[in-house]
N, C-alpha and C positions, 0 to 999 in steps of 0.2 A: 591546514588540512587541504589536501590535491582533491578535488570534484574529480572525477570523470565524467565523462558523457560520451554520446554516441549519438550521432544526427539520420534521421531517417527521413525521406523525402525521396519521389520517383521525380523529382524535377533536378537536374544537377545544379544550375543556377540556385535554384533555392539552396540547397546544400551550402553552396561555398560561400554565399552571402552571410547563413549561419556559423561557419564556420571563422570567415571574415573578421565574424560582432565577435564571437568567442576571443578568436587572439587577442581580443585589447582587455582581456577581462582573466589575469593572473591567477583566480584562485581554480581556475577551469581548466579540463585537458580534454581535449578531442584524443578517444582513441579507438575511432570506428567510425564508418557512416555505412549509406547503403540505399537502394531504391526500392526494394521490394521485402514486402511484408516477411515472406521465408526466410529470407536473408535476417530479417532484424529480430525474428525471433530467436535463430541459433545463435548470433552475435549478442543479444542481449543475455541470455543464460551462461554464455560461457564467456565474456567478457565482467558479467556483472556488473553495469556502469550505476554511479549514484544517480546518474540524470539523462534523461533522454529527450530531445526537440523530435515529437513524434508528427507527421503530413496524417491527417485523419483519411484522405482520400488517395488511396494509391492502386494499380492494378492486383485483382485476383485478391487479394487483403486488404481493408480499412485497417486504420489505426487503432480502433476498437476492437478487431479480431483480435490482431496482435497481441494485446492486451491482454483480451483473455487465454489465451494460447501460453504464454509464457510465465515461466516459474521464479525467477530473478523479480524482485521488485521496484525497478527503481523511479525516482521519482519525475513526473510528467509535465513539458512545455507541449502542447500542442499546435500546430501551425494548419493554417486551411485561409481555402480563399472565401468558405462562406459561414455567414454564421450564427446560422440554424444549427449547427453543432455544438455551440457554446454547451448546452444545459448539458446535455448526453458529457461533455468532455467532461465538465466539473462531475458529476456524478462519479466518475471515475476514482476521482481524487486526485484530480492535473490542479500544480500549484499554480498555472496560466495558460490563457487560449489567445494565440497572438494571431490576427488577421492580415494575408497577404494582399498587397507587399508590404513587408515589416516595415515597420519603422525604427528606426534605431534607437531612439531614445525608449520606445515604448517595450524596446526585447531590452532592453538597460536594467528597467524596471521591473521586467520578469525574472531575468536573474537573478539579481538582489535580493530577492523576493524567496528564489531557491535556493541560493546560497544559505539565506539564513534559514528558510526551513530544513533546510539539512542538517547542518551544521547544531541545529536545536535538538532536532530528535535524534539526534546520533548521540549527542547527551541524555537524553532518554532514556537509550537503550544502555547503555553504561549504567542507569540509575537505577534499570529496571535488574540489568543483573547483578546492583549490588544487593538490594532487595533480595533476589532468591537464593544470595548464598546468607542471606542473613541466617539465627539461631532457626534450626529448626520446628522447635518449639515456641516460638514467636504463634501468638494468638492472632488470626484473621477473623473480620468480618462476618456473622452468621445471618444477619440481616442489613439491607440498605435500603435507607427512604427512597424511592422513585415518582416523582411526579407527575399526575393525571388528571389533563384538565385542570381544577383546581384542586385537586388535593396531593397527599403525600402518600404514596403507600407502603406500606413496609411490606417488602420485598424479601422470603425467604432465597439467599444464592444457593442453595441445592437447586433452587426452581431454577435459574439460570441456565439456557441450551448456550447462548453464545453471545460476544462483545463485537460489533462490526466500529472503527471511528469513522466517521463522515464529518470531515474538516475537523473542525475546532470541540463538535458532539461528537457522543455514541449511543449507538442505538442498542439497546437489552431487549434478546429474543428470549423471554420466560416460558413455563409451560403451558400457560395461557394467556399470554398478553408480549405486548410490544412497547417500550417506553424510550422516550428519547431524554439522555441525560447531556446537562451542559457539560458537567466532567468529561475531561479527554482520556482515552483509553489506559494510556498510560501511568494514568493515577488511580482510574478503575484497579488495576493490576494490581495498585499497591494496597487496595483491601483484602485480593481473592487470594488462597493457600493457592501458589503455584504448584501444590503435590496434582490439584485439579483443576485449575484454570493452566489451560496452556494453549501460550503463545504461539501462531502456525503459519501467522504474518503480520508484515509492519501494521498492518488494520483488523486484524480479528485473534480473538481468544474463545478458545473455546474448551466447555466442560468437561471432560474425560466422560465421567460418570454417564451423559447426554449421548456418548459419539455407538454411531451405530455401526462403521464398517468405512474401512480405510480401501482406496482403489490406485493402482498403479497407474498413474496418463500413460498417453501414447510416446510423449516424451524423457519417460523415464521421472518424472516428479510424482509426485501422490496428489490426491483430492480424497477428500473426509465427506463423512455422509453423517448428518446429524439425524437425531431420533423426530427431529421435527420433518425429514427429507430435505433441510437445505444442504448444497454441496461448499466446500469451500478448497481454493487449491492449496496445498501446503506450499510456502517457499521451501528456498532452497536454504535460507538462513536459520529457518527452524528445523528443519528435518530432522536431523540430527537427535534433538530434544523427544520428537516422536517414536522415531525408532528405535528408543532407549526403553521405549513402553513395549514395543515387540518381543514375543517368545518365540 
């Protein structure tokens, strides 16, 4: 499998240094870079790279705008020279936060790291659509234990508004409550009737029946409006699947 990426950074030294460590590393393709936030966001939707080495601090956009600005998803090496940013980066869901000046063994190690995250959940996603073309009449889940505190709760999924993953968990937004489960989303999915749990990106699913009102971005992508008022942005890899719901 060919990675792509796309190196963002307002430093050009930093860039080519990245780019540098990249060459010696085969399963990887530089096919973009860029200094400024505007630039990496249209490059990154319309390039669609699996990975991106994002500078958290650049003019006019942080790498966190960025972030939330774009509709392509792909997945996150952050670089910065300070790092008070750690927490914020990981919340993101960046598989690494590398402190400048890199070190080379230690972006070796970030790599590796994304490579195989990649490369797993792109098996995932394979597993996840063989699942939905399974028999249609395949019985799903009408409850699931959810743990609180110390107990378990059974959990009606009609209650279910939406699935967010955070790393290795996911967190269940119910119609009254909030649960974190150690199952990864993707295995969540294999309980829910995809006719209404749908997938709207690599990190959230959410319930048809729940969704209150779809909006066009300024970018030509959509963002979903849950009944509870959280927003979420559609990728571009799901769309498709939503707008099959449209009359």
């Amino acid at each position: 499998m060919e990675i792509k990426c796309i190196v963002i950074d307002d430093e050009k030294l930093a860039r080519d240094l990245i780019i540098e460590y990249i060459s010696e590393i085969s399963e990887i393709t530089v096919i973009g870079q860029c200094a400024k936030g505007s630039d990496a966001i249209k490059m990154i939707d319309e390039l669609e790279p699996h990975l991106i080495f994002l500078d958290v601090q650049m003019p006019s956009m942080t790498g966190f705008d960025v972030l939330d600005t774009i509709t392509h998803e792909p997945y996150i090496i952050f670089s910065t020279a300070y790092d008070q940013y750690a927490i914020q980066a990981f919340e993101k869901n960046a598989i690494d936060y590398l402190l400048k000046p890199i070190d080379k063994e230690r972006f070796k190690k970030a790599v590796e790291r994304a490579v195989e995250r990649i490369k797993k959940d792109e098996g995932n996603i394979e597993q996840l659509i063989d699942t939905l073309n399974q028999d249609k009449k395949a019985q799903y889940s009408a409850h699931i234990f959810v743990q609180k505190s110390e107990k378990l709760l059974n959990l009606a999924v009609e209650d279910i508004i939406h699935l967010e993953a955070s790393g290795d968990y996911s967190i269940i937004s119910a119609t009254n409550d909030q649960f974190v489960c150690s199952t990864g989303i993707s295995k969540l999915a294999e309980k829910l009737d995809p006719s209404i749990f749908i997938r709207i990106h690599r990190s959230t699913i959410i319930n048809i029946n729940k969704l209150k009102e779809i909006e066009k971005h300024f970018n030509g992508g959509l963002v979903v409006k849950m009944e509870n008022g959280k927003t979420f942005p559609v990728s571009r890899t799901y769309t498709k699947a939503l707008k099959g719901r449209m009359v």
